[in-house]
C-alpha positions as CSV (number, residue, x, y, z in Angstrom):
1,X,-25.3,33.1,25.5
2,X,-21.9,32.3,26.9
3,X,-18.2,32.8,25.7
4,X,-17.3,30.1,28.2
5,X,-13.4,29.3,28.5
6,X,-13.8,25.5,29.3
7,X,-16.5,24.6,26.8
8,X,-17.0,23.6,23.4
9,X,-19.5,24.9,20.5
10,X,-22.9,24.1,22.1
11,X,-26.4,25.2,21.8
12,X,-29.2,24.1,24.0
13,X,-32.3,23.0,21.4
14,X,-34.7,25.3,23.1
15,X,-32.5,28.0,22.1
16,X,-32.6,29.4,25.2
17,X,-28.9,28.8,26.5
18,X,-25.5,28.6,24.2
19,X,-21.9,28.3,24.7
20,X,-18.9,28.3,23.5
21,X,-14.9,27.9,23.5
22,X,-13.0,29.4,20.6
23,X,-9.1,29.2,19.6
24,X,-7.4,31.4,17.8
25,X,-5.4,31.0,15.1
26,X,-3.2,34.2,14.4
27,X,-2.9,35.4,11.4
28,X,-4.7,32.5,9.4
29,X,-7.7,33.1,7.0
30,X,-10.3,29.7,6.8
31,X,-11.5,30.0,2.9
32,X,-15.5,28.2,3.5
33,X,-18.7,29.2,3.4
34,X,-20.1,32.9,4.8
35,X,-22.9,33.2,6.3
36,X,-22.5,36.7,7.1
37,X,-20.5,39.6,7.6
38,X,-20.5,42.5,10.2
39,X,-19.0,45.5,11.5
40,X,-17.7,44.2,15.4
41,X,-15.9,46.4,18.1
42,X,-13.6,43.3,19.1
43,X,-13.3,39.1,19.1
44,X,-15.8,38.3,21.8
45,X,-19.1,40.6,19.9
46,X,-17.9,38.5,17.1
47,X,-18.1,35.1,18.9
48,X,-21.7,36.3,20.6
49,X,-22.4,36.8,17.0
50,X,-21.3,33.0,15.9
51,X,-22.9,31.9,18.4
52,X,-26.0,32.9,18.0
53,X,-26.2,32.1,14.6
54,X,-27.3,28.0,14.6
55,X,-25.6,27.7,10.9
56,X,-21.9,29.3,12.3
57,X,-18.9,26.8,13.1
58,X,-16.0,29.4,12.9
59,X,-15.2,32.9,11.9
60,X,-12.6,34.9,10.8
61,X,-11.8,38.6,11.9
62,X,-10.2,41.4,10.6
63,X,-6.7,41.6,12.4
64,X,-6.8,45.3,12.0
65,X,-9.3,47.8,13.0
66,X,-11.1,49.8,10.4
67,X,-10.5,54.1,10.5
68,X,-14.1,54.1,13.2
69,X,-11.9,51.5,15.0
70,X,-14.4,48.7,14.0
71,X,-13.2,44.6,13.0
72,X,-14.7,42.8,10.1
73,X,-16.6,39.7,11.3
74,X,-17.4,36.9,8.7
75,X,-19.2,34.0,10.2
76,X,-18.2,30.6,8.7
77,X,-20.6,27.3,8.0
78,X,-17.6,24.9,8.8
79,X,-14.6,25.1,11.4
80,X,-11.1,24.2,10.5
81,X,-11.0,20.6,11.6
82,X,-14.0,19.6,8.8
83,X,-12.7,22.4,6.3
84,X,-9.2,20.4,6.2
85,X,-7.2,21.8,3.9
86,X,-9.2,25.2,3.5
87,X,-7.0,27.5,6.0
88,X,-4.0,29.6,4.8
89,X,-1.5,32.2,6.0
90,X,-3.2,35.4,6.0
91,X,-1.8,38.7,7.0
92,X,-4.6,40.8,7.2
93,X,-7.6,38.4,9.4
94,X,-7.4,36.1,12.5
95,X,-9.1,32.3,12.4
96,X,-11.1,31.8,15.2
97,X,-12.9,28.0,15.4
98,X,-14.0,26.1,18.5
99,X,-11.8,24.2,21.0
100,X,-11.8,20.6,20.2
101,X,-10.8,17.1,21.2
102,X,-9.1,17.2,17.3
103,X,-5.8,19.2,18.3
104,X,-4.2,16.7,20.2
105,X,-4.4,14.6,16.4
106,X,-5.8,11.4,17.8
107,X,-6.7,10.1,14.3
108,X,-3.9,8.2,12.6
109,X,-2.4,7.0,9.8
110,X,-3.9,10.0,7.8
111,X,-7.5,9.8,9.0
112,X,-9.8,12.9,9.6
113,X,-10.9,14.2,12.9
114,X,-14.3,14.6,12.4
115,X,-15.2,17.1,16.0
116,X,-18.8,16.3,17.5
117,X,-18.8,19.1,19.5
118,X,-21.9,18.9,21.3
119,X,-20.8,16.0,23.0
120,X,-17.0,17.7,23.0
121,X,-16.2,14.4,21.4
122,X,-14.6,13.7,18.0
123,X,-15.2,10.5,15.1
124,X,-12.1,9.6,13.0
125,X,-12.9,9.4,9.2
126,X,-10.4,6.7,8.2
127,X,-8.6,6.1,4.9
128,X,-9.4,3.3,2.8
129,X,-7.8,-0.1,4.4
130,X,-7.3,1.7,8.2
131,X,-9.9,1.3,10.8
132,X,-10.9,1.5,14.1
133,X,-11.4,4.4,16.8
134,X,-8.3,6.1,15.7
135,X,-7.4,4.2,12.5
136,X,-4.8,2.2,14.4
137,X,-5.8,-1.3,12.6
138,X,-5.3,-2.8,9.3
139,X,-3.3,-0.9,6.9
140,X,-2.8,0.0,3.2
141,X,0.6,-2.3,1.7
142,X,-1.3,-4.6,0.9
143,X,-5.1,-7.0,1.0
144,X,-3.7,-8.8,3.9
145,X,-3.3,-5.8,6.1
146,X,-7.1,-4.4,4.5
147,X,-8.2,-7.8,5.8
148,X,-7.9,-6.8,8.9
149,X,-11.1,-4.4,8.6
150,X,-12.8,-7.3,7.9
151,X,-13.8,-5.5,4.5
152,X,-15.0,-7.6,1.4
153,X,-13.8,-8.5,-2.2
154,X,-13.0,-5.6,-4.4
155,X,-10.6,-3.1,-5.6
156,X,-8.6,-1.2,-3.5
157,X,-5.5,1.0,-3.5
158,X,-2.6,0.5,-1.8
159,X,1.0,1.6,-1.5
160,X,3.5,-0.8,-0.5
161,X,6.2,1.0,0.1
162,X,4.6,3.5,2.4
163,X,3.6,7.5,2.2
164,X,6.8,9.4,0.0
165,X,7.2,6.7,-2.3
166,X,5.6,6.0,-5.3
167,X,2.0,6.7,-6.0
168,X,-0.8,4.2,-4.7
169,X,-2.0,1.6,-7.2
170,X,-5.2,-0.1,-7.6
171,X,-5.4,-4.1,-7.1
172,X,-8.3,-6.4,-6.7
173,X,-8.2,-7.8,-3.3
174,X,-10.0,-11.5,-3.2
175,X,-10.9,-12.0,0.6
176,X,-12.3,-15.4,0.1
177,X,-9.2,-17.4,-1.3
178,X,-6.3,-18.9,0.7
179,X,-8.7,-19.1,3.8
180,X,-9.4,-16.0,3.8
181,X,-6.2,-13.8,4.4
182,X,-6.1,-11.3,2.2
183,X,-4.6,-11.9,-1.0
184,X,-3.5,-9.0,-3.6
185,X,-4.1,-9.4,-6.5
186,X,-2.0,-7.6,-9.4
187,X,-3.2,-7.8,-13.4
188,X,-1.0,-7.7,-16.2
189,X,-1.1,-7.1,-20.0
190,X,-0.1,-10.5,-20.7
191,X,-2.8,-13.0,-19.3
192,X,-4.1,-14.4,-22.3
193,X,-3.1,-17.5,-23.9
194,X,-0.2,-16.3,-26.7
195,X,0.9,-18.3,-30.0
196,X,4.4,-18.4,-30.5
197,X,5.4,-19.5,-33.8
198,X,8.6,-18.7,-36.1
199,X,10.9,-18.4,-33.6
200,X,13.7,-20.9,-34.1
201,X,16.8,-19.3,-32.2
202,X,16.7,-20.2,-28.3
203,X,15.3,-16.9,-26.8
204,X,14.3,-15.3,-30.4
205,X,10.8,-14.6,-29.0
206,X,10.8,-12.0,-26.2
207,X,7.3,-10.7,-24.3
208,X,7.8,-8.2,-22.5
209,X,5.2,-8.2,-19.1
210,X,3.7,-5.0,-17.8
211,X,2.1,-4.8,-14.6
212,X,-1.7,-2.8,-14.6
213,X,-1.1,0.8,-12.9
214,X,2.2,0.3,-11.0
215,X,5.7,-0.1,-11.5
216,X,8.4,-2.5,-10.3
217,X,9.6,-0.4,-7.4
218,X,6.0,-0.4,-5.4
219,X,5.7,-4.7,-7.2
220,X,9.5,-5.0,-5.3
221,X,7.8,-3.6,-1.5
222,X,4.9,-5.7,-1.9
223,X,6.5,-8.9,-2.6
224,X,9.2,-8.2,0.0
225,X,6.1,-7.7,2.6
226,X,4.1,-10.3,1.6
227,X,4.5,-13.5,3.7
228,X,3.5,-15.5,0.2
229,X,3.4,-14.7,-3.1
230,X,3.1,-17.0,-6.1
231,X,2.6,-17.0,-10.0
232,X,1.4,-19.7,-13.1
233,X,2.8,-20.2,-15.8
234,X,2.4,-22.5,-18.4
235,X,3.8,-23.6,-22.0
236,X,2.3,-25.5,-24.2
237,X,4.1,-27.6,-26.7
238,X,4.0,-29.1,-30.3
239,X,7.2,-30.3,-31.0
240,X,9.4,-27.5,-29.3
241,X,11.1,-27.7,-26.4
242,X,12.1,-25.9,-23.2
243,X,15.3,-27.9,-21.3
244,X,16.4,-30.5,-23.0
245,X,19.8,-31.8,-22.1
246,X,20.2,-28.7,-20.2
247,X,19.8,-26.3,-23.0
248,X,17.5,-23.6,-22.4
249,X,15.2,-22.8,-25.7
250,X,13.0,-20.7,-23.6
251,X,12.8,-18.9,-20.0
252,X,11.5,-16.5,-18.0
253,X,13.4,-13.2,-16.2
254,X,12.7,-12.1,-12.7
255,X,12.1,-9.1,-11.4
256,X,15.8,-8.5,-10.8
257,X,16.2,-9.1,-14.4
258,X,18.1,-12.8,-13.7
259,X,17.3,-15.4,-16.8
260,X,15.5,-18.1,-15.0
261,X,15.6,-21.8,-16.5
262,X,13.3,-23.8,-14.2
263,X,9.7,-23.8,-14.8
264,X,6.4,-23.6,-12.5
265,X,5.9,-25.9,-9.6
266,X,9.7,-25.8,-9.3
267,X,11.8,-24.2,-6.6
268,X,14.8,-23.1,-8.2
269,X,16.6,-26.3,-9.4
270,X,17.8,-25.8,-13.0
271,X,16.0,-27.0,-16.1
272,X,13.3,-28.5,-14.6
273,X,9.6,-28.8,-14.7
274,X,7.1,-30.0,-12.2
275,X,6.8,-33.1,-13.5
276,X,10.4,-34.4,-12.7
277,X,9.3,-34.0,-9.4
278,X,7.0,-36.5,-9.0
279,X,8.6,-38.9,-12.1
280,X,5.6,-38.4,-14.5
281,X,7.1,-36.3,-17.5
282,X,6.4,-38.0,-20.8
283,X,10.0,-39.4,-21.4
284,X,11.6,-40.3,-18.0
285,X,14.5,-39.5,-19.7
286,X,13.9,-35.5,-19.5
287,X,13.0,-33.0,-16.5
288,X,9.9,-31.5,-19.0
289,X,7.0,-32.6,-20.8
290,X,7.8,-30.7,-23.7
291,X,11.2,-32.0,-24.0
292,X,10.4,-35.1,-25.8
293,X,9.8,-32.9,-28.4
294,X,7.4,-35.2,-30.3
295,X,4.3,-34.7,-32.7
296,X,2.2,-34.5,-29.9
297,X,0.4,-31.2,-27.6
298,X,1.9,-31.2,-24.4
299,X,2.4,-29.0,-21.7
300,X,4.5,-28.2,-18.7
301,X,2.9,-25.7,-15.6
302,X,3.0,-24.5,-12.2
303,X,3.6,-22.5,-9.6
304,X,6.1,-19.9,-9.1
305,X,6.7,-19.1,-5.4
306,X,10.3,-17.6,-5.3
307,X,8.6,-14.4,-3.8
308,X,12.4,-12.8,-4.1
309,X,12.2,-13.4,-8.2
310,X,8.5,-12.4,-8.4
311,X,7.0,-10.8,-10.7
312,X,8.2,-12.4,-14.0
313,X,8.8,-9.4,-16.6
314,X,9.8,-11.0,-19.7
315,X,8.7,-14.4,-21.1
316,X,11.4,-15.5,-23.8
317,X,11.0,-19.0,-26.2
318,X,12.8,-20.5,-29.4
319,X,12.7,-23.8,-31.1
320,X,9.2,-22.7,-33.1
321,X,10.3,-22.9,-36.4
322,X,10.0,-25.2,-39.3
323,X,11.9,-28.6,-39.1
324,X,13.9,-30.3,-42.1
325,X,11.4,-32.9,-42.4
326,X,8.7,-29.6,-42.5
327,X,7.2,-29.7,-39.7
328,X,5.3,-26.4,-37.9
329,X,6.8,-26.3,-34.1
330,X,4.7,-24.4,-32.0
331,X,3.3,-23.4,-28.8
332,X,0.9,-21.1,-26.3
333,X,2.3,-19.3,-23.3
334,X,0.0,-17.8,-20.1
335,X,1.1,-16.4,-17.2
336,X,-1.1,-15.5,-14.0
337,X,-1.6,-12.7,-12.2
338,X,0.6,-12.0,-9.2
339,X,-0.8,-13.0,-6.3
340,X,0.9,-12.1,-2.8
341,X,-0.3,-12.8,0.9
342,X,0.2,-12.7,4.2
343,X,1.4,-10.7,6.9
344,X,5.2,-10.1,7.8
């Protein structure tokens, strides 16, 4: 056996030869597993010792002599590169593990350095969404930047606005749509299709949106990263209406907290729906389907793409009363789930 200054942990399979390198790590203590503990008169018996033993990876040693002028020697199953997280300031022991590849950090983005020392080589464990030989690719903001790992469908954390902010938050990431980019996908408690009736007063009815394990802030970094984003919405009608003559009975409020009146498949421009685009709402004498507030189901939907407004937080209608001639207004609202894409 060898305490060689150049070399990393190594044993020979015959057993016949070892060697090793070890730093030291003053006055640090490495809480893992012990193998076994001895009396030693200094650092190198105590490295024969480790290495000798096929099990050891590390020990620790007594900083202090005993009163017969003797070090206690505790041989470790792990080293402090794969015991991350396990080594503390200690005033009484020293932390010896084997030189490795692992000090100059080569794994990024907060992946482990995983020392092979046999081959005085190293293997970076990366975090979910990183990958690579030292985690330089892809990324964790968002399913477009996971793409890039060429990993599948599924759920996946991410943090959009980066290590310090806000917590992580769990999204489905679908990498089959929109060609395959990446798209992140964000739930909310408001998918299903809602009834709103009794509420005659423009606005009266007020749905508050909340988004599934995140909060606006981390919603905010996402969007503003995101290439794309977009979200449906649609209302469906039965006498009630949304724009008419420029009067909004119902809207939607961005993320900001601005009162939007335009509906889906519309940029921005005031009190309209998608249909006016094309000319094929009901009346051509309105910018909605459901402003020609007749006896009849209708429905205005779309798209929103205003990635700067995204997500919608609040959906707010009126005009679902009872008319003077008795008549039950209603409606259904649904809005998507935020979708965002693409890379900045």
């Amino acid at each position: 056996m060898f305490a060689v200054q150049n070399s990393a942990l190594y044993r020979y399979p015959t057993g016949r030869v070892s060697f090793g390198k070890f730093k030291c790590d003053p006055y640090y203590y490495l809480w893992e597993e012990k193998l076994e503990s001895s009396m030693v008169k200094d650092q190198f018996e105590c490295s024969f010792f480790c290495i000798g033993e096929p099990k050891c990876s590390s020990f620790n040693i007594a900083a202090f002599p005993d009163s017969e002028g003797l070090y206690l020697c505790e041989l470790l199953a792990n080293d402090k590169f794969r015991g991350t997280g396990n080594s503390f300031k200690n005033a009484s022991f020293h932390h010896f593990s084997p030189w490795s590849p692992c000090e100059s950090a080569p794994c990024k983005n907060g992946g482990v350095c995983v020392p092979e020392y046999e081959r005085n080589s190293y293997q970076c464990d990366c975090k979910p969404g990183f990958c690579g030989t030292h985690c330089k690719r892809g990324g964790d903001k968002s399913c477009s930047q996971i793409k890039l790992c060429s990993l599948p469908s599924g759920s996946y954390d991410i943090d959009p606005d980066g290590e310090g902010g806000v917590k992580p938050f769990k999204v489905y990431c679908d990498m089959t749509d929109k060609d395959g980019v990446g798209v992140t996908v964000v739930n909310h408690d408001s998918e299903s299709r809602t009834l709103v009736n009794g509420f005659e007063t423009p606005g009266s009815y007020s749905r508050n949106i909340t988004y599934m394990e995140t909060d606006l802030v981390q919603l905010a970094s996402l969007t503003a990263s995101s290439v794309h984003c977009e979200q449906f919405i649609k209302y469906e009608c039965y006498n009630t209406v949304l724009f008419r003559n420029s009067k909004a009975n119902g809207w939607w409020v961005a993320l900001n907290g601005e009162k939007m009146f335009y509906w889906g498949g519309v940029d921005s421009d005031q009190y309209k729906c998608a249909c006016s685009l094309n000319n094929t709402c009901a009346d051509p004498n309105y910018d909605c389907n459901c402003d020609k507030n007749d006896n009849t189901w209708r429905e205005d939907s779309g798209f929103l793409t205003d990635k700067s407004k995204l997500p919608v937080t609040q959906l707010r209608f009126g005009d679902t009363g009872i008319t003077d001639d008795g008549i039950d207004e209603k409606a259904y609202h649904t809005l998507g789930k935020l979708k965002c894409y693409g890379l900045k």
